[in-house]
N, C-alpha and C positions, 0 to 999 in steps of 0.2 A: 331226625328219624332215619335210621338206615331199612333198606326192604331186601331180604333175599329173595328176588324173582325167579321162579322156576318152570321149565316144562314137563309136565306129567305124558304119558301115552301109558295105554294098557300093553302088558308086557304080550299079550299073544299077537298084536297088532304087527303088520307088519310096517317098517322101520319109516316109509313116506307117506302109507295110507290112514295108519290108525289115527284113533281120534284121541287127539292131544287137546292138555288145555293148562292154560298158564294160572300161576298158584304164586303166593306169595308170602312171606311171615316178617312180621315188622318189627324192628327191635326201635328203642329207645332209650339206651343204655349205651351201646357198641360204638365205635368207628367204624369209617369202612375198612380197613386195615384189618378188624376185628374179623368182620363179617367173613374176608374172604378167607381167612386164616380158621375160622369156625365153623363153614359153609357145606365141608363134607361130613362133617361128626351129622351136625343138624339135620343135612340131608337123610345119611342113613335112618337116626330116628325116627323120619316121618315113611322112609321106606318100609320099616318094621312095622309099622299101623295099615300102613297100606299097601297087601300083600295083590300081587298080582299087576302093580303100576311099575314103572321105568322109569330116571329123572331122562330127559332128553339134553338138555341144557340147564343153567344157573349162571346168576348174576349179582352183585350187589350194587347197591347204588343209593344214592340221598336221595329224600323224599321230603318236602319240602309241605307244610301244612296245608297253602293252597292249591297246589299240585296233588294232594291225598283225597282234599273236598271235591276236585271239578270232575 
């Protein structure tokens, strides 16, 4: 299972104060290779749903079945 981990903040925040919160979307299909090569299209799409948020950062990474329960 790969996860694109992301940082959300509200776009009127300012850039060290607003209030950010980490987001994520799990693929089960992809490599990582995939993921990071995918990671901006995806991103933008979830920007278009949610207007008024900013990504701060993003990540991909394996995610491992017991590591996704604990």
């Amino acid at each position: 299972m790969i996860e694109l981990l992301f940082v959300t903040c509200l776009a009127t925040a300012a850039a060290d104060d607003g209030p950010c919160r980490e987001r994520s979307l799990l693929f089960t299909d992809i490599t990582p290779m995939t993921c990071m090569m995918g990671a901006q299209p995806e991103l933008a799409k979830w920007i278009n749903t949610h207007p008024g948020q900013t990504i701060k950062s993003w990540k991909c990474r394996v995610v491992s079945f017991a590591e996704h329960e604990a």
